[in-house]
N, C-alpha and C positions, 0 to 999 in steps of 0.2 A: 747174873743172867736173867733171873725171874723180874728184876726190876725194867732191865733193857725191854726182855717181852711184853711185861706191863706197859709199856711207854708206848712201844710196837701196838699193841692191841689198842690203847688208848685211841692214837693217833687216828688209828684205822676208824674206829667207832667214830671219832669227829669227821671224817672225810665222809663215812659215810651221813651221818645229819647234816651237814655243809649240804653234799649233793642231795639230799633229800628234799631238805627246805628250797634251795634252786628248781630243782622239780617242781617242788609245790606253785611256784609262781611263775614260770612258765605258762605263757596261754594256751589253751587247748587249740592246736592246731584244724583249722577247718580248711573247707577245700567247696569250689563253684560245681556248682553239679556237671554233670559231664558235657550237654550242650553245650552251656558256658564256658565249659575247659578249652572245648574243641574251637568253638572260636576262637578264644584269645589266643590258643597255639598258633591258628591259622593268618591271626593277625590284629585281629580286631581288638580297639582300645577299651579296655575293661577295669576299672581297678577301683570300683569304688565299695563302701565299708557299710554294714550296718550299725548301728548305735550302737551296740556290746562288740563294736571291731571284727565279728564277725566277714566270711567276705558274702555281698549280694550277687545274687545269682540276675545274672540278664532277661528283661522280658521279655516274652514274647515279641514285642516290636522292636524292643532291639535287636534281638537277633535276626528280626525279618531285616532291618535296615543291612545288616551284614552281609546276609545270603544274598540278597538283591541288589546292593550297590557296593559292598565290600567298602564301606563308610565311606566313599567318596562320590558323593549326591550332587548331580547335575540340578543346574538352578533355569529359570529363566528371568528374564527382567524385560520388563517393559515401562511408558513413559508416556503423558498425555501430554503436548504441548501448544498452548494456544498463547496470544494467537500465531497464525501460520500460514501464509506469509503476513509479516510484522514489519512497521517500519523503522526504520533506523531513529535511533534514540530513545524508540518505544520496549518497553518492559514485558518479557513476553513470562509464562511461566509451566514448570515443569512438574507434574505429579509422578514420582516414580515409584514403580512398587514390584514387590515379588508375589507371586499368586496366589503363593504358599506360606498362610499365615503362621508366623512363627508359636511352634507349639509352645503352648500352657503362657503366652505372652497376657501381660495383663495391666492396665494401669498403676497395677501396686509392684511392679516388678520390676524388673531390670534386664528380663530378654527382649533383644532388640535386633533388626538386622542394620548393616550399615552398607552408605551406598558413596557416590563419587559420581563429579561428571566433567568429562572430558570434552572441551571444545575447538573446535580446529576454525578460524577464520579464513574469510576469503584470501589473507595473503600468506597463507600458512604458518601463521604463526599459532601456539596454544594456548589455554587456560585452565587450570583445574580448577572447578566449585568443588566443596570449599577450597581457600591454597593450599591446605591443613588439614588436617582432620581428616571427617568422615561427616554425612548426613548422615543424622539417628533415627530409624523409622520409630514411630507409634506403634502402640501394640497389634496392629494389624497388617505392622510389615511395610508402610505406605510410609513417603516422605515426601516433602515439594521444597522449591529452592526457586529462582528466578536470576534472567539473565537479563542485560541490554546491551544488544548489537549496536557496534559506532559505526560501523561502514555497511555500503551496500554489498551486498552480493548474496551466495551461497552460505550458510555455516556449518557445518557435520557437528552435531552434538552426540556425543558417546556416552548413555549412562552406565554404569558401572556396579553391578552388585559385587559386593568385595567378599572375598573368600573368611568362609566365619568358620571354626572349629567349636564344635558346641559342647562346651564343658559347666554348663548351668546345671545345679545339683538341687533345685528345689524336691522336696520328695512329700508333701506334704499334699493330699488329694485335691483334686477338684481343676479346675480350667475348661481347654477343651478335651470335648469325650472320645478325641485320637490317640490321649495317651496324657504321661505327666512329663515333663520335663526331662529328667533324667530316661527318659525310653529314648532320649537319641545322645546321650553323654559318649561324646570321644568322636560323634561323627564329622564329616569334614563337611561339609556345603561347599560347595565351589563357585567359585568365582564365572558370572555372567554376563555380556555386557550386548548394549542393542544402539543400533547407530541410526539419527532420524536427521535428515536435512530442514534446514529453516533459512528460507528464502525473505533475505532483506532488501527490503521496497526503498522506496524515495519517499511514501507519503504511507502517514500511520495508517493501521488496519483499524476499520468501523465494525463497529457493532451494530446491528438492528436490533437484537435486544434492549428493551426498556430497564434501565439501571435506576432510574429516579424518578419520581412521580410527584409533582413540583407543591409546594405548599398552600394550604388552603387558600382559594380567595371568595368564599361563600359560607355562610355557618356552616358548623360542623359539629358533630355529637361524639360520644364516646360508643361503642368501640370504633378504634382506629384500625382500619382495616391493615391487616399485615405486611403488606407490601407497601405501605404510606412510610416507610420506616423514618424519612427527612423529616416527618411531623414530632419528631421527638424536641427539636427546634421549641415549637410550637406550643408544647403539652407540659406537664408535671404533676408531682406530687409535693403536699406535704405529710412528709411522714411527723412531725413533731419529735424528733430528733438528732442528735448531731450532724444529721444532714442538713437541718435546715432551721428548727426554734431555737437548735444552740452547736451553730455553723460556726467551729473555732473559740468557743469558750461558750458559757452561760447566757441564755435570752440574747445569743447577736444576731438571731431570726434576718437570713441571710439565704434568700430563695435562690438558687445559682444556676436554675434551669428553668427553660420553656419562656412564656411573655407575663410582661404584667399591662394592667387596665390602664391607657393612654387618656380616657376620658372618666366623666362623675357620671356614665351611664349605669341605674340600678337595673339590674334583671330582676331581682324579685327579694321579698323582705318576707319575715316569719318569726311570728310573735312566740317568744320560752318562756315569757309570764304578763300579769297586769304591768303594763310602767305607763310613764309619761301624767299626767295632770290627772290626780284624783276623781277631783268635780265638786260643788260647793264649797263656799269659806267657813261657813260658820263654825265650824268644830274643830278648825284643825289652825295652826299658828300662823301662819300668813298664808296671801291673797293666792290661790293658783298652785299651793300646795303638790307635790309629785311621789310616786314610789321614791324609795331608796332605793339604791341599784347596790349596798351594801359595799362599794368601793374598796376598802383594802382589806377589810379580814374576811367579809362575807363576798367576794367577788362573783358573779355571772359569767358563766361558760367558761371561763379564763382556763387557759393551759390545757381545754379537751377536745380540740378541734384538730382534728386528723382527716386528710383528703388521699383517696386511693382510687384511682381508676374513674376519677369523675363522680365519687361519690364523698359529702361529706360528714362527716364524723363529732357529734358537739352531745353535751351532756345539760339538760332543763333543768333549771333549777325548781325547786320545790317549795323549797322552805327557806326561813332567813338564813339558813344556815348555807349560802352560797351555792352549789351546785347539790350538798346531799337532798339523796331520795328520788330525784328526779328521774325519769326515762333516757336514756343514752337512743338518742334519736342520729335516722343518715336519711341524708335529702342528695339527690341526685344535685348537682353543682352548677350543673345549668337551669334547672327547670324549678329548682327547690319542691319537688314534688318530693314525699316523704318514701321510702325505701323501706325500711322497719323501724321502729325502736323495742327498746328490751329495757327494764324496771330490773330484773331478776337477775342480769348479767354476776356469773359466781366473780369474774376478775372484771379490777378497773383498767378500762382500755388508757394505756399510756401513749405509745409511739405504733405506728406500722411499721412495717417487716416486708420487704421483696427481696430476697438473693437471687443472683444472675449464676445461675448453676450448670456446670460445665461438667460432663465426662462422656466416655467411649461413647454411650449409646444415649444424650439427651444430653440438648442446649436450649437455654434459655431461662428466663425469671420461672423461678415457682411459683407455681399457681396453687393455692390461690393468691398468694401472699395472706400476711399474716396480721396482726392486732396482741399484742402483748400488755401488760400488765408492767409494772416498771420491775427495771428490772430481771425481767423474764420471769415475775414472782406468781404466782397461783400455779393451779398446776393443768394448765388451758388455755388454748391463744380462741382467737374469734375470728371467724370465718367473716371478712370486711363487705362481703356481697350480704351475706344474708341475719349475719347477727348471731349465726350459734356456735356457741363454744365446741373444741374438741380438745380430748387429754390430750397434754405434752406437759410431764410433767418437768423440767427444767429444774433440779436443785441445785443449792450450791453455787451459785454462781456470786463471784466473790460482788462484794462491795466496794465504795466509796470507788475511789480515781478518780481518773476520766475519761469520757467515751471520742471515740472520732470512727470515721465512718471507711472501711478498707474499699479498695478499688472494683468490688462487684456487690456492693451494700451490706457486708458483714460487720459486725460491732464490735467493735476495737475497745478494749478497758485495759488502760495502761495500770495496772496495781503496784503499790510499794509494799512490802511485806519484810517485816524482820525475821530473819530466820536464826537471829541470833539472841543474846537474851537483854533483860532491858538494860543492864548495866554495860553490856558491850552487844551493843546490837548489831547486825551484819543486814543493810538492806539490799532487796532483788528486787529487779523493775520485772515484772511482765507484760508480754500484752498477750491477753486474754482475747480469742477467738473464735466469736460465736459459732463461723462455718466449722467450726471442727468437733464441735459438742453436738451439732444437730445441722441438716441439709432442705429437708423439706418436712413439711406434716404426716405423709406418710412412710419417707424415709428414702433411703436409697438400696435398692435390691430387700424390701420387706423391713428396712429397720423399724422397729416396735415403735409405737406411740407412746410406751411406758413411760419408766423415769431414766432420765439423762441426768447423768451426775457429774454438772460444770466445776465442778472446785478444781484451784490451780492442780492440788495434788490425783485428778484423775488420769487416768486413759481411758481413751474411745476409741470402738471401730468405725469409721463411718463409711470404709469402702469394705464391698464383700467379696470384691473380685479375688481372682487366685492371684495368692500370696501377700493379699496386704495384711500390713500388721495393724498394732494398735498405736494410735496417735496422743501426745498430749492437748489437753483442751487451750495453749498457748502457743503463740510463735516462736516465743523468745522469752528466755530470763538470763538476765545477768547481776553480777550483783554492783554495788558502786559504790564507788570509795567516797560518801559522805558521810558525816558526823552532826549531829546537831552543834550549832555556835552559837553565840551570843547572848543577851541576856536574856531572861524569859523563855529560856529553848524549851524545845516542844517536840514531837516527831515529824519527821519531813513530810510535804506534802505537796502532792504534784496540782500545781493553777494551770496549767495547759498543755496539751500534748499536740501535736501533727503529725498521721501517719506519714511514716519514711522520711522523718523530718528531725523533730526534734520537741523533747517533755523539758517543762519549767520546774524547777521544784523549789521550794520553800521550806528554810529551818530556820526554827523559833516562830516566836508569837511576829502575825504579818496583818496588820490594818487591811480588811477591805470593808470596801462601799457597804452600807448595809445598816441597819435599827443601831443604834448606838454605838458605831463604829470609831466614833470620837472622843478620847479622855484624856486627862494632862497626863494620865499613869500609865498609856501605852508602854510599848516598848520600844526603848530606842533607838534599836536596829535588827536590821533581820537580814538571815544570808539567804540569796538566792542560787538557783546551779542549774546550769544550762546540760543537757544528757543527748548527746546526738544518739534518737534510734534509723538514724539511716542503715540501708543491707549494708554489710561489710563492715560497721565502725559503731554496732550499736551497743550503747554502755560507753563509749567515751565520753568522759568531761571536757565539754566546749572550755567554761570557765567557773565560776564561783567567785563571787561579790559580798561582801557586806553593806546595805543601803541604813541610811540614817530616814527613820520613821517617823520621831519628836525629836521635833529642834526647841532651842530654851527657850523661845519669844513665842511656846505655847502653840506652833502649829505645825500641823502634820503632814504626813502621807500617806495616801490612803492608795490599795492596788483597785484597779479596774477591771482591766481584762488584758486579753493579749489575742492577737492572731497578723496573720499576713505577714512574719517574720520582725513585730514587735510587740513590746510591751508596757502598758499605760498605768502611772501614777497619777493621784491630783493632788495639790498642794491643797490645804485646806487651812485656814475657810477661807483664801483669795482666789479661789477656784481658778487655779492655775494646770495645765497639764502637761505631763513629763512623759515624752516616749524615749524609751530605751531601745536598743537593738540586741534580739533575742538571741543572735548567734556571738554575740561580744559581750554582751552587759553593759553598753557602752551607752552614756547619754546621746539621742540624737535630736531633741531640741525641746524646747520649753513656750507653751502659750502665754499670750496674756491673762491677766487678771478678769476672768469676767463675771469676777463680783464687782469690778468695776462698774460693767454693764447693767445688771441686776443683781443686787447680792442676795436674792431672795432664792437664786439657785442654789446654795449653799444647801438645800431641803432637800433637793435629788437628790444628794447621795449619802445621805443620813437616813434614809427611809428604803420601805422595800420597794421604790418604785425604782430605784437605782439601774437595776437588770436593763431598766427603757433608756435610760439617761443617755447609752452609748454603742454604739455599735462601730466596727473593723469590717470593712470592704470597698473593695475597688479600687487600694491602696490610699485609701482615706481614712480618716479619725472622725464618724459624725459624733457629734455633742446635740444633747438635749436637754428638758426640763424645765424647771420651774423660771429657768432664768428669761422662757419666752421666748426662745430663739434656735434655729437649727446652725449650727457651723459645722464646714467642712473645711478639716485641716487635711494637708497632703502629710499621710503617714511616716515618710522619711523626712521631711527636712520641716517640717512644721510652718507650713505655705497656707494662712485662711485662703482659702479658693473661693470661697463664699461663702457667706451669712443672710437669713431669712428672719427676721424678727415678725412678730404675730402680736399686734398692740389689739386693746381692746379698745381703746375711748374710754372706757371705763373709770370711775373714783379712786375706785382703793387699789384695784389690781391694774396695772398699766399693760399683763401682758396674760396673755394665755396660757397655759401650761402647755407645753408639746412634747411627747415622748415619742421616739421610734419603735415603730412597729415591724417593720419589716423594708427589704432593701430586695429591689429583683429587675431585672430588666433595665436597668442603667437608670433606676429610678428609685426614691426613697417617701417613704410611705409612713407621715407622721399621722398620729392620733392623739388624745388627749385621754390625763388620768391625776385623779388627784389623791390625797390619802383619807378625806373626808370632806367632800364637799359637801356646801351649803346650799340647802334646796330654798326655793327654786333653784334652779340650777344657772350659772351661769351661762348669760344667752351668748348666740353665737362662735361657737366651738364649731372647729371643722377638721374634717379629715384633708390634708393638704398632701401634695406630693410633686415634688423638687424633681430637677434632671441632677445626676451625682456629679456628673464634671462642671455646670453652668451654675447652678444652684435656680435655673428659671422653673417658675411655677406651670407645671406640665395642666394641672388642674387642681380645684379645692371644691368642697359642700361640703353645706351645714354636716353636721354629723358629731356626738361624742365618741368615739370610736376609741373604744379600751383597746391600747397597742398590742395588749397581750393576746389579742382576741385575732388578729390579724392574722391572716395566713391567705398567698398566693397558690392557686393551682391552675393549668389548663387557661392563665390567661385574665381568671377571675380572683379578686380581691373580696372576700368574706373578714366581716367584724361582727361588733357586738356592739350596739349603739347605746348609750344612758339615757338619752333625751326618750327612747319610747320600747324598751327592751326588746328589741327585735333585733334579729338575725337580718345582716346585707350583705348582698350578693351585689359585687360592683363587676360591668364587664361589657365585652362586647355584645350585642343582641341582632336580633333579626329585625325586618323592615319586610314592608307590603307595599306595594306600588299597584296602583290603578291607574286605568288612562280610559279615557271616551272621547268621539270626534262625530260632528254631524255627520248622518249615515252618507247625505249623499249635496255636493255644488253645484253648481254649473261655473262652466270654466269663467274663470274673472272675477269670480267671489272668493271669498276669505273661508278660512275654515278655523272653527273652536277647537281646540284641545283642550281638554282639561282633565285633571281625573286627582288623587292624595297619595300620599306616604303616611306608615302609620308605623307605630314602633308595635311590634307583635312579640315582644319578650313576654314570657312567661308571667311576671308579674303585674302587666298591664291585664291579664284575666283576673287576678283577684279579686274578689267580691267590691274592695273597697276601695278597689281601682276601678272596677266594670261599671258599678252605680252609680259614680260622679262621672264616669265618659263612656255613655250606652254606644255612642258611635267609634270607642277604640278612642288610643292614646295618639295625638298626630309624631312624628317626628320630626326633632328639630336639630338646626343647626349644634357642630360640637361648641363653638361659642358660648350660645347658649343652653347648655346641656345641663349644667350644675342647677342654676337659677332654676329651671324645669322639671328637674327631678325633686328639688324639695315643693315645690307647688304639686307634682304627682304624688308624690309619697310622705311627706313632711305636711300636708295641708297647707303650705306657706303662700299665701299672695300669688298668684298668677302675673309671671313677671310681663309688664306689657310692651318690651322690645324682644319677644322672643322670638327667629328667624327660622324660617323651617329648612328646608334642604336642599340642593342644588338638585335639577332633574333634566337630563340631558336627551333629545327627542331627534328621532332619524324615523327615516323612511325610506322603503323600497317603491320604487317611482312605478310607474305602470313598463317602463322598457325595464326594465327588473334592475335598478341602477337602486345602490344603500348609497343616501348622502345623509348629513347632519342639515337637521333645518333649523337650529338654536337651541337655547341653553332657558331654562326659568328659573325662579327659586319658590319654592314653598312658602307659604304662610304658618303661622301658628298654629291653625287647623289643621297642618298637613294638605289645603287645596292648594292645586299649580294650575294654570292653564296659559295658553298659546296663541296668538291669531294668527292666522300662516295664509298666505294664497299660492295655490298651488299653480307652475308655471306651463305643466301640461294637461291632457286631459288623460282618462282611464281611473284604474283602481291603486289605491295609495295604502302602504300595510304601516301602521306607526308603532313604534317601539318607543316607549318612553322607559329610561335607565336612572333609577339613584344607582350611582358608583360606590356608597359606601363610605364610609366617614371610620374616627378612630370610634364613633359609638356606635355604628352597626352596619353589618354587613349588607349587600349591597341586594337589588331587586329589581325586576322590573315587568313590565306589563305591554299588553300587545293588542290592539283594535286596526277597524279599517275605515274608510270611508273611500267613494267614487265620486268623482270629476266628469258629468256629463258638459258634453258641447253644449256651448252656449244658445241661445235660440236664433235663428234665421233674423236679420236683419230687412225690412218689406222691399222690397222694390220699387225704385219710385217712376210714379202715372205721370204722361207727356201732358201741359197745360193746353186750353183752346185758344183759337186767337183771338187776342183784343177785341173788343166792339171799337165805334167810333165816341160812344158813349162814354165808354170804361176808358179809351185814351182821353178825352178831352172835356165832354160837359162833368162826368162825375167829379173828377178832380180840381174842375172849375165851380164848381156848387162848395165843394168844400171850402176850399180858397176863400168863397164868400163868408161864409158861417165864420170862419177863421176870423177874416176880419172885423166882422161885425162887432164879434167877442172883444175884438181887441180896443176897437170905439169905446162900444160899452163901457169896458172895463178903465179907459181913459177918461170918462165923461164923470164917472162916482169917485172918481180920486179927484177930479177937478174942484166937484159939488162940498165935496170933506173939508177939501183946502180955506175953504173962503172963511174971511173974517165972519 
């Protein structure tokens, strides 16, 4: 028995620590305070928890929504809809909104209202906008959608606020100061709807509003007034870039916006150091001696010529040491009037910066735009107007890849990165994006100027609205299933990327163009791998190739470049070239040998002038260089469209060097560059430029024009010339028309016109322009515009078939009637004049008009002169009559005399005659 009890008592004691330790973990039951009781008794949706599970008592405005609407909250809706009445076929559109912006709604978030619209046509039939769905309003409750009416008549459109039950549980402060989100959780919104007829016409509805304000046809300046928006046509920048000095891979310097310069007119020139002709022989190794322009390792200006807003951007050289030391100077773009420069600048300006920045409360580019340092490296961008740095310190931001430009100017870095170790590496693609590490200079809602820390491995906030979170500083990683192959392997490396497109990438050792790019001991093949980052499929493998590099008969392949959806080999040294198709890896055809041509090309691309040798655009393959010649292949099927060769006359050298500089406007812009030329310099080099589908010569002058030097903005074509180191400004300019007419006729007389055209660009003030032409530069025909401007600015010969300008002359008659009274052409001088007679009388107003040429905008000028009546013609006096005298003896006296003479005159011819 005592054991039984033991077991008894036992059991007991475990029962009781069982339910003990149960107790113990049980949670302590809580309970809504009594307000909150009594609501939810009464009905009201309540059920939500504090962090420690707790239960949360209802606010204030919660429980106000309760007592007041017993959660089921009447809505209204309404709808702007223009136009109205609309005509059939025409596109009309609907803004609909609820009044009542949706609380604590915010860009970072996800409360939204949703809406629907109901249409009933003229012949009773329906349609729901969307068929599907819902419209999703914007954080302010607002959404728009649009119809088009096929018949005429009536339409009843019904917008629809759709019944929302609000169970958004943000609880985290801030939004708006009605309350937080959760002060309306479990409430009902109800469903609202508003009905508007829209009357469809026969004949579309007009506007009187001005929608377009049509493109320049007279000079124009920077700024462009805001409502000119079509002039974007018209305008550009170079930011020095992947937007534009490396548009689709390295130096394809590929202007893709605004105009380029149709004529060899200069606006104005600006000397960065002593160049051109020394002066005496005696000291120096031949006749005519010139500066060195230090050509490939000490280059001038090269790669610092940034244009933003009409202003542009280039770094003076100093010293032999190519650009260091010098002033980082900005001259306005048309006027080349100097803006500032800065010596001190803490960062080297690399590329400009505009993002096109979008949110709730502010659209448009930041201003001011930006000047960065490569790389985003220093810790300071440069305010592009005035020159002074401010902090943004920018770390971190990864290296190497490559850049391409996102669809509101953001900077795209595709990076490869092993996250795995070197013996089994695991690589991830990112792209790295710059709008999400930084938005503007002073930020968005107070973001600091501080440090921004871009490495892949951050997060940033860059919205501060309610409820956003923290972002990473990329779009996208994914990783991808390559290996290095082949012999020579190496780690992959990406040669090209295109946003929403597709990255190249490269494993193992891969030949490109470049300083000693050629050995018999290269490698003899390299695998390439095609990466679609298109939305939806980014990280698939297109394909993966192995290409043959050195073949045994000693010659190679060397990579080029890639864009427009392929990719460029050259055979070497029979300078042959191979395009591939970048979404297949698929040979699509092969050029001829044009070492055939000139094998001296074989130099481009052994040298760093290579980057020029080649550019992709316009669904073209141009070719340049040493070989003297420009060719355009059609990029797909490998079609020469045309060839431009550039012969000297010359002894040794038969052809010019030509490299591309830049490509814009349906137009291709060669210059010339050597690796060490011999001074003097070779005469006659010209800046030449081609139409891309014809290959016709649009215009050429003299000019050495470093291609690197080139950059298009707003229309104008700036270089860096060797022959006299100055800065040109190539472009359209302005013009000056005078007219003068004898003040006053008389009817039946002629009248003088006459008066000049003069070219009034900027550069025609320069001191060394003003003193060889006190009376102004004339202008002249675009014909001859080239020949004229090296005679203006070059000192060259005064070409003497130079043709001045057409000038087209009207007048308002005395009965107030505008007719054309002819056409003239200018002189060399820029003098025109006229002889005209006027065919009535009165006062004559004359308009003389230059129209404008592709070298400059057009002008004109306005004088008078009067036409008085001619003078009275006399009246003629009655004669007297006859005498007897004046009828008979006078004309009988003469008669005598007559014949007397005639005796006479027969008597001494008689006298002569005789033997």
């Amino acid at each position: 028995m005592k054991i039984v009890k033991k077991q008894q008592f036992a059991t007991i004691v475990a029962i009781i620590l069982i339910s003990s330790m149960a107790i113990s973990v049980i949670p302590t039951i809580s309970a809504y305070d009594s307000a909150t009781q009594a609501a939810i008794d009464a009905g009201m949706t309540w059920d939500l928890k504090n962090a420690d599970g707790t239960d949360m008592d209802a606010s204030n405005i919660r429980l106000l929504m309760w007592n007041r609407y017993h959660d089921r909250v009447p809505t209204w809706t309404y709808a702007t809809i223009s136009p109205n009445p609309v005509g059939v076929g025409q596109r009309f559109s609907m803004v609909i909104f609820n009044p009542q912006v949706p609380l604590g709604a915010s860009e970072g978030n996800d409360i939204r209202y949703r809406y629907h619209v109901d249409v009933t046509k003229p012949d009773g039939t329906t349609e729901r906008i969307p068929s599907s769905g819902s419209l999703v309003s914007d954080s302010t409750g607002t959404t728009f959608t649009y119809y088009t009416p096929t018949s005429i008549g009536n339409y009843s459109v019904t917008v629809v606020f759709e019944e929302l039950k609000w169970l958004y549980k943000y609880t985290n402060t801030g939004g708006f100061q009605s309350g937080r989100p959760i002060d309306y959780y479990g409430v009902t919104f109800l469903s609202s709807n508003r009905t508007y007829t829209v009357n469809v016409q026969e004949d579309p509805a007009e506007f009187g509003a001005t929608t377009i304000y049509p493109l320049p046809t007279e000079y124009w300046t920077r700024p462009i007034e805001g409502q000119n928006n079509e002039w974007g046509q018209v305008s550009s920048n170079w930011l020095g870039n992947a937007k534009d000095r490396h548009f689709g891979s390295t130096n394809n310097r590929v202007q893709t916006e605004g105009i380029g310069p149709n004529s060899g007119h200069i606006l104005w020139t600006k000397v960065t150091e002593d160049g051109g002709v020394v002066g005496g022989d005696d000291y120096f190794s031949k006749p005519g001696e010139v500066f060195n322009a230090g050509h490939q390792y000490q280059t001038r200006y090269l790669g610092t010529e940034i244009i933003m807003h009409g202003r542009l951007l280039y770094k003076e050289p100093k010293a032999w040491a190519g650009t260091a030391g010098g002033d980082w100077v900005c001259v306005d773009l048309k006027t080349g009037k100097e803006i500032w420069r800065n010596q001190t600048m803490s960062i080297t300006p690399s590329f400009g910066y505009y993002y096109d920045w979008d949110d709730m409360n502010q659209h448009g580019v930041v201003n001011p735009g930006m000047i960065f340092a490569s790389n985003f490296g220093g810790d300071a961008f440069i305010h592009p107007r005035y020159g002074t740095t401010f902090p943004l310190n920018i770390t971190n931001v990864p290296t190497g890849g490559v850049e391409a430009i996102g669809p509101k100017g953001e900077i795209l870095k595709y990076i490869l990165q092993n996250e795995g170790t070197t013996s089994n590496p695991v690589w991830r693609l990112y792209q790295w994006n710059s709008s999400r590490v930084f938005t503007s200079p002073t930020g968005n809602g107070g973001q600091s100027l501080g440090v921004r820390n871009a490495s892949l491995a951050a997060t940033v906030s860059i919205q501060t609205t309610y409820g956003a979170g923290l972002i990473h500083t990329y779009d996208f990683n994914t990783t991808l299933n390559i290996k290095p192959t082949g012999t020579g392997t190496s780690a992959p490396t990406i040669r090209a990327a295109y946003y929403n497109d597709v990255v190249l990438i490269s494993n193992g050792t891969f030949p490109t163009a470049g300083t000693s790019s050629l050995s018999y001991h290269n490698a003899e093949e390299t695998t390439l791998t095609a990466i679609s980052i298109k939305e939806g499929e980014v990280g698939r493998v297109l394909w993966s190739k192995n290409y043959q590099m050195t073949f045994n008969d000693g010659s190679q392949n060397i990579y080029i470049r890639a864009g427009e959806g392929a990719f460029v080999f050259q055979h070497m040294p029979d300078l042959k070239f191979q395009v591939y198709d970048i979404y297949t890896g698929n040979k699509l055809w092969e050029s001829e040998a044009q070492a055939d041509f000139n094998p001296f090309g074989y130099f481009s691309w052994v040298s760093l002038m290579n980057v020029y040798g080649s550019s992709i655009s316009h669904g073209k393959l141009f070719t340049t260089g040493y070989t003297g010649a420009t060719y355009a292949y059609d990029l797909y099927n490998g079609t020469l469209l045309w060839k431009q060769e550039a012969p000297t006359g010359g002894e040794i050298f038969k052809y010019y060097t030509l490299f591309h500089g830049v490509t814009a406007d349906n137009k291709i812009y060669i210059g010339t560059h050597e690796h060490s030329a011999d001074t003097p310099l070779l005469k006659g080099a010209k800046t030449r430029v081609y139409d891309v589908n014809t290959g016709e010569e649009v215009w050429s002058m003299m000019g050495w024009a470093n291609p690197g030097t080139m950059a298009i903005a707003d229309g104008i074509l700036t270089y860096w010339n060797n022959y006299d180191h100055q800065v040109y400004a190539v472009g359209k300019g302005a013009s000056s028309t005078t007219v003068d007419a004898t003040d006053v006729v008389q009817f039946g007389s002629s009248v003088m016109i006459k008066g000049s055209v003069m070219d009034i660009s900027p550069g025609t003030k320069q001191s060394e322009q003003s003193l060889r032409f006190p009376n102004g530069v004339p202008a002249v025909s675009d014909e001859s515009m080239s020949a004229w401007m090296e005679y203006v600015y070059m000192q060259k010969p005064r070409p003497t078939n130079a043709t001045g300008v057409t000038v087209e002359l009207n007048v308002v008659d005395a009965n107030g009637n505008y007719r054309s009274i002819g056409t003239t052409t200018a002189d060399a001088d820029g003098f025109f004049s006229l002889n005209w007679m006027p065919d009535i009388e009165g006062k004559y107003t004359v308009y003389a008009s230059f129209p404008g040429s592709e070298s400059y905008w057009p002008s004109h000028a306005v004088t008078a002169f009067n036409v008085d009546p001619a003078p009275a013609t006399p009246a003629p006096t009655e004669a007297p009559p006859a005498s007897i005298a004046d009828t008979y003896f006078i004309p009988a006296i003469a008669g005598l005399f007559v014949a007397i003479i005639v005796v006479g005159l027969l008597t001494i011819l008689m006298i002569r005659k005789r033997p």
